[in-house]
C-alpha positions in Angstrom: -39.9 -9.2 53.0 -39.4 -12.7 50.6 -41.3 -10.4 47.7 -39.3 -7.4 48.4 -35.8 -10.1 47.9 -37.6 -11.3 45.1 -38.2 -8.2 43.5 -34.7 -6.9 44.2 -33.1 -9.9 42.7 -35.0 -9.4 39.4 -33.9 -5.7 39.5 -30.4 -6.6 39.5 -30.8 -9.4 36.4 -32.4 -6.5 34.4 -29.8 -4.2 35.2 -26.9 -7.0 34.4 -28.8 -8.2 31.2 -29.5 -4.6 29.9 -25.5 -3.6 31.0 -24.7 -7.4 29.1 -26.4 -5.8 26.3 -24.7 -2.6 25.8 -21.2 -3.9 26.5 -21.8 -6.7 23.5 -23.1 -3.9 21.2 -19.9 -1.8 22.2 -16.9 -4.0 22.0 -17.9 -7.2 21.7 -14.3 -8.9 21.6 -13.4 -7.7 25.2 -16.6 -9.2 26.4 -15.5 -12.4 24.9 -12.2 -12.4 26.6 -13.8 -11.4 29.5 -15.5 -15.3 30.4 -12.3 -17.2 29.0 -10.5 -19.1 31.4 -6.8 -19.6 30.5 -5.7 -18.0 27.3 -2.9 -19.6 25.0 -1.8 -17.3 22.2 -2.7 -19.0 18.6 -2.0 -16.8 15.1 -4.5 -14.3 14.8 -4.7 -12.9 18.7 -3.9 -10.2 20.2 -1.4 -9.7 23.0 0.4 -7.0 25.5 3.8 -8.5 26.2 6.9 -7.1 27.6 10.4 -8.5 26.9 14.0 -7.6 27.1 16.2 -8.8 23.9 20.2 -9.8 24.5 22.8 -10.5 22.4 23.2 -14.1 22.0 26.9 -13.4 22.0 27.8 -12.1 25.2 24.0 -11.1 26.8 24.1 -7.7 26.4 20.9 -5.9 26.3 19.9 -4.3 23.2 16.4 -3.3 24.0 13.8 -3.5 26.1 10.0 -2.6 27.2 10.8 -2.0 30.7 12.1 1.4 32.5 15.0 -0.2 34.4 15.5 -4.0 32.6 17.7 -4.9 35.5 14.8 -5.5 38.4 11.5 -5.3 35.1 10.0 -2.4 36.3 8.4 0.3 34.6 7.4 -1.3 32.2 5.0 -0.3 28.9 3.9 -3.4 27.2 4.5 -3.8 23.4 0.9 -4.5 21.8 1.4 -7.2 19.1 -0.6 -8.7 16.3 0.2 -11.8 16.5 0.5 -13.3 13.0 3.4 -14.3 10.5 0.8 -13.4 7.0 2.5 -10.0 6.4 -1.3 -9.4 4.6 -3.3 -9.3 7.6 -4.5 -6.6 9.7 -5.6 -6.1 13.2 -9.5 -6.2 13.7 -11.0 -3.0 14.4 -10.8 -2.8 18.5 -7.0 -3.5 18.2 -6.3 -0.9 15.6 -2.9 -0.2 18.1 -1.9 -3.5 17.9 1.0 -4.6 15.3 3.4 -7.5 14.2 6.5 -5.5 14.8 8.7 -4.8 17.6 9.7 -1.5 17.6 8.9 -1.0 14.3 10.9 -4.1 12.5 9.4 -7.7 12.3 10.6 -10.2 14.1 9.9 -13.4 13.1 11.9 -15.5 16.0 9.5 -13.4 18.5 6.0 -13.7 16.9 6.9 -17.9 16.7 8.1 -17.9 20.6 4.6 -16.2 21.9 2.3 -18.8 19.6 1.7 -21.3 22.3 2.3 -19.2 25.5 -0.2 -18.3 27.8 -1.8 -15.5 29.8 0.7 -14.3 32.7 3.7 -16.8 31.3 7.2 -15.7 31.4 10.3 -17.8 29.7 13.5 -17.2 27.9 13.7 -17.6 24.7 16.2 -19.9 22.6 19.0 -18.2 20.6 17.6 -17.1 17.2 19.4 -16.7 14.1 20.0 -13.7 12.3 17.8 -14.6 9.3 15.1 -15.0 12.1 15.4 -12.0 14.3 16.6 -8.9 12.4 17.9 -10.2 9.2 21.5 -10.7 7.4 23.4 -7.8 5.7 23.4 -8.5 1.4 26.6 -9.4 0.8 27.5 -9.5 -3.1 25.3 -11.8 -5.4 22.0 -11.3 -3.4 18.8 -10.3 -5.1 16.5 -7.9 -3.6 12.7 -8.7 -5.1 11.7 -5.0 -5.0 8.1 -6.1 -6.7 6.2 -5.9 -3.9 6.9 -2.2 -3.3 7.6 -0.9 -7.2 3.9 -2.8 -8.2 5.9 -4.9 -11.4 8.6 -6.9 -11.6 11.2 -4.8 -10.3 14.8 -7.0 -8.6 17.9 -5.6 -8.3 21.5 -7.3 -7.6 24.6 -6.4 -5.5 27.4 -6.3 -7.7 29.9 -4.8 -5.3 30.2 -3.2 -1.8 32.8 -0.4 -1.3 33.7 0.6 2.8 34.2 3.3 4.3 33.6 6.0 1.8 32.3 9.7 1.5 28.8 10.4 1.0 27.9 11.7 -2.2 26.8 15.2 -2.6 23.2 14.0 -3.7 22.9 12.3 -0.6 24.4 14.9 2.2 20.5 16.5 2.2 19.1 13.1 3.1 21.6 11.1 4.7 24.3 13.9 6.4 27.6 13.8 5.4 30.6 11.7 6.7 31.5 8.5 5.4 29.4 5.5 4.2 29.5 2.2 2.6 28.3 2.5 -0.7 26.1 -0.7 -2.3 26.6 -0.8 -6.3 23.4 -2.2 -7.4 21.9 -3.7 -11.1 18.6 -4.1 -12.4 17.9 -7.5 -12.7 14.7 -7.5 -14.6 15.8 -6.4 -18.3 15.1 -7.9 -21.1 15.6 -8.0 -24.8 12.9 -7.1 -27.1 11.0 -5.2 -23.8 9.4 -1.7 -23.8 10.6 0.5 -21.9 8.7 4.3 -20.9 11.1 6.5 -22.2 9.4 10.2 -22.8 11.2 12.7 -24.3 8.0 15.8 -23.7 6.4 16.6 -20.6 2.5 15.7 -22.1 3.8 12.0 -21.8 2.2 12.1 -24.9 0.8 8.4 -27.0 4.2 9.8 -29.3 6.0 7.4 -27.0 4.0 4.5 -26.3 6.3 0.9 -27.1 8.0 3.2 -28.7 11.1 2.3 -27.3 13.0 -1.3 -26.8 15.7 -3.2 -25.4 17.7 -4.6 -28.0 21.3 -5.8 -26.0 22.4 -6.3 -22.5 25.3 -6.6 -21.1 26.4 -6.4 -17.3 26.6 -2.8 -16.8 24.3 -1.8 -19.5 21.3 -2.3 -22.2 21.0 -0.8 -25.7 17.6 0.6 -26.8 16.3 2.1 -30.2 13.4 4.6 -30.8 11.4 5.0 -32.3 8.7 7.8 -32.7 5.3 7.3 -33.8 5.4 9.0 -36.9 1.8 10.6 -36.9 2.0 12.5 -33.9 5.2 14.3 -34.1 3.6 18.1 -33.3 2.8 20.1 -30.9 5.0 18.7 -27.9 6.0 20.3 -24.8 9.6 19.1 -25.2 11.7 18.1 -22.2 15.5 17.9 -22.7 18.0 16.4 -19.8 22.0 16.7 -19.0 24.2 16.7 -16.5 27.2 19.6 -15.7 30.8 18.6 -15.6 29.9 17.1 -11.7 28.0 13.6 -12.7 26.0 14.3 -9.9 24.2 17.0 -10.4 20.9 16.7 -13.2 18.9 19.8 -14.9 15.9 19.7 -17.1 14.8 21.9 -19.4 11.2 22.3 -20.6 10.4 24.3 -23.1 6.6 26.1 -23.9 3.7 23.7 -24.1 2.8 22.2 -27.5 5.5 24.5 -29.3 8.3 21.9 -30.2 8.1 19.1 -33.1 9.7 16.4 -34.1 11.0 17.9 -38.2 13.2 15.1 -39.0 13.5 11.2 -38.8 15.9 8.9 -40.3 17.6 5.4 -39.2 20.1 6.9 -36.3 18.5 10.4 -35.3 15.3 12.6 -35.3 15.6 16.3 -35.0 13.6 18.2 -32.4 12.5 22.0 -33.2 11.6 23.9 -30.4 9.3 26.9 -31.7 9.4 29.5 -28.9 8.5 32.8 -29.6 9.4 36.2 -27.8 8.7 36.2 -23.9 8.2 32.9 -24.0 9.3 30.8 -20.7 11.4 28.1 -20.6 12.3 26.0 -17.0 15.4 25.6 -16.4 15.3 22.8 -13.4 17.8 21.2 -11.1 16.4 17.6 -10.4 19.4 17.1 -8.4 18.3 19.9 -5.6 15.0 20.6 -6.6 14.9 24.1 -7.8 14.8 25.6 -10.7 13.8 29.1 -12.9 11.7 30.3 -15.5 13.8 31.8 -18.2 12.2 34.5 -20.1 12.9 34.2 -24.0 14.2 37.4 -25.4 16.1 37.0 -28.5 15.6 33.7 -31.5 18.3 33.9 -33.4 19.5 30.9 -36.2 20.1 28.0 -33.6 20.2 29.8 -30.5 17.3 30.6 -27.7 18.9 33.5 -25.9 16.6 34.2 -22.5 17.1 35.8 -19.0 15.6 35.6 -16.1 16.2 38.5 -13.1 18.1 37.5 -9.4 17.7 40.1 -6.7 20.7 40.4 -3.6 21.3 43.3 -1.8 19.1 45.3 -3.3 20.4 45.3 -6.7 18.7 42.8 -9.7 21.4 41.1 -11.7 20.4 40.0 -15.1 21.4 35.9 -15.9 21.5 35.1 -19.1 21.0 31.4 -21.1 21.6 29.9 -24.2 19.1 27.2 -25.1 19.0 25.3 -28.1 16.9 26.2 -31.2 16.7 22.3 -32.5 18.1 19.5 -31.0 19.7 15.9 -32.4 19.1 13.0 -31.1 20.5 9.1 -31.6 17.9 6.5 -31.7 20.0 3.9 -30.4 21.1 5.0 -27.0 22.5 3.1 -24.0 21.2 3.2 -20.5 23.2 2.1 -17.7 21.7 -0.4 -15.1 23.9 0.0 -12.1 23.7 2.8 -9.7 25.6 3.2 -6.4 23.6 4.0 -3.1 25.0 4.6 0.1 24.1 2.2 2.5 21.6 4.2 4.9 19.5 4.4 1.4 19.2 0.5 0.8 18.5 -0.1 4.4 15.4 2.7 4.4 14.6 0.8 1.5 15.0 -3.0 2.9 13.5 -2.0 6.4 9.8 -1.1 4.5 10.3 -4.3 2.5 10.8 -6.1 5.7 7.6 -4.8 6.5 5.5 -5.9 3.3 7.1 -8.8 3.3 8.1 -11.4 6.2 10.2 -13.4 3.7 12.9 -11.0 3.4 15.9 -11.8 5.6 18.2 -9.2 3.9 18.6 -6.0 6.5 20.8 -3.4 6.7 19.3 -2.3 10.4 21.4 -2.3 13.7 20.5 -5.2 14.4 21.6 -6.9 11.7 23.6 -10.4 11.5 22.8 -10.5 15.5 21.2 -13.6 17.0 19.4 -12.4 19.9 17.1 -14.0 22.6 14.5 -12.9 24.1 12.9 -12.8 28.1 9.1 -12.4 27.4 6.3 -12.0 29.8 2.9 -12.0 28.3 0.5 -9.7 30.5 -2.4 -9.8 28.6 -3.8 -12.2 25.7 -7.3 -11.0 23.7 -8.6 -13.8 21.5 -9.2 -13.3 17.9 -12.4 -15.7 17.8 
């Protein structure tokens, strides 16, 4: 009987080494949290955590991970990466886990679960707008767009006007109804920089440096052109205007390597386009995305007459266009560096710098120029090493 105990015993220390080993070689971090005792949550871990967030100023609820908030039941835990370095990213097992509640970082909330531990609940202090879900820009601010446009990209609010319509370029994205519209300027001119202008659609070395910033001014900057004079053939030329409504864009683009540059002087060059018979040229709506190919039928001194066919109702309607033979253009030319956006557009833009970026306190969310406080209950903490 002892050697039959004996043996049993030593059946079950295989069994819980061999199961020891598989688990390790499977997920090796939950076998770690496993054998801790009491967890406290430092930067780096992992936690599942419910909460309810008020309204510092009257303790309203705004949001929470439970069903029914009042009696904290039903509740799905938020799984957060807890870390303030806006560069770090969850470890493979926690691939779920993130540093955002509901999808906006909060930085008040990732410092009040730091230091907490396993199966703690407490109410958090009142936290500040610039710490919770940021401050509306107000004029004067600079937004550091770098991050997210890869160079040095900032832009300034140089006014705020309320309660406005949506412009038309915006209905498709936005909706219609009114909006407060954010005037914003480019902040990161200067003189005697090179700006990418192209003029054909090859992007061709024709325009490399070839253009500069010569003036600024609030509102706008001056720039001069100029081509580089050995490769001034066979371009696929590209010309842009606007109709009588500022907000609407087309492009034309004429046939591929069949326009030149024929003459250069101080203040213009001259563009020819060469088409030939049947040749197509796009005619392009950047504002709404859609265009036509316009079929060249008649060249005729400076005029490009071409057609293309539209179908309704069973009967095709002929449309015809008149396109430029050559073109003048002024080498000195001005380019304005404000541009109104409504305001659903700069907080899109704001709410993914948020996200880059844990610096930013600008927001244009809901939540904006709140302070809030939280009740947190930590269920579950997983430890980063």
């Amino acid at each position: 009987m002892q050697k039959e105990k004996i043996a049993l015993v030593m059946l079950v220390i295989v069994i819980i080494a061999a199961l020891s080993v598989f688990v390790v070689a499977v997920n090796t971090p939950y076998l770690d949290n496993l054998f801790q005792g009491e967890k406290t949550i430092a930067s780096g871990d992992y936690a599942d955590v419910n909460y309810i967030g008020h309204y510092a100023s009257n303790g309203t609820i705004f949001g929470s991970s439970y069903t029914y908030p009042a009696n904290k039941s039903g509740a799905t835990p938020l799984k957060i990466f807890v870390t303030l370095n806006e560069s770090a990213t969850p470890g493979a097992n926690f691939t779920a886990y993130s540093s955002a509640i509901n999808e906006e970082f909060v930085k008040g909330f990732i410092q009040n679960l730091i230091g907490m531990k396993q199966g703690q609940t407490k109410t958090t202090a009142i936290i500040p707008p610039e710490d919770a879900y940021g401050v509306s820009p107000k004029i004067g601010d600079v937004i550091n767009l770098t991050i997210l446009a890869g160079r040095d990209y900032r832009i300034r609010v140089v006014s705020i006007e309320r309660n406005v319509s949506m412009p038309a370029m915006f209905v498709q994205y936005f909706g219609s109804g009114n909006t407060d519209m954010y005037t914003i300027r480019e902040e990161s001119h200067y003189i005697g920089e090179h700006i990418d202008t192209y003029y054909d659609a090859s992007f061709s070395p024709l325009w490399n440096n070839a253009t500069v910033v010569t003036k600024i001014n609030a509102t706008h900057l001056w720039k001069y052109t100029t081509p580089n004079p050995n490769l001034l053939t066979n371009l696929t030329w590209v010309d842009t205007s606007t109709d009588s409504n500022p907000d609407t864009a087309f492009t034309t683009i004429y046939p591929a390597n069949e326009s030149s540059i024929t003459s250069l002087n101080n203040s213009t060059f001259v563009v020819t386009n060469n088409v030939k018979i049947n040749d197509s040229i796009k005619y392009y709506n950047t504002t709404y995305q859609s265009g036509v190919d316009f079929i060249v039928s008649d060249i005729s001194g400076q005029n490009i007459t071409a057609y293309y066919n539209t179908t309704s109702n069973n009967e095709t309607t002929k449309i015809i266009q008149v396109f430029p033979h050559t073109i003048v253009y002024p080498r000195n030319t001005t380019q304005n560096i404000t541009q109104p956006y409504p305001k659903e557009y700069i907080a899109y833009a704001l709410s993914i710098l948020r996200t880059y970026d844990h610096k930013v306190t600008l927001s244009l969310g809901p939540l904006a120029d709140q302070a809030v406080y939280f009740d947190i209950s930590v269920v579950k903490v997983y430890k980063a090493s």
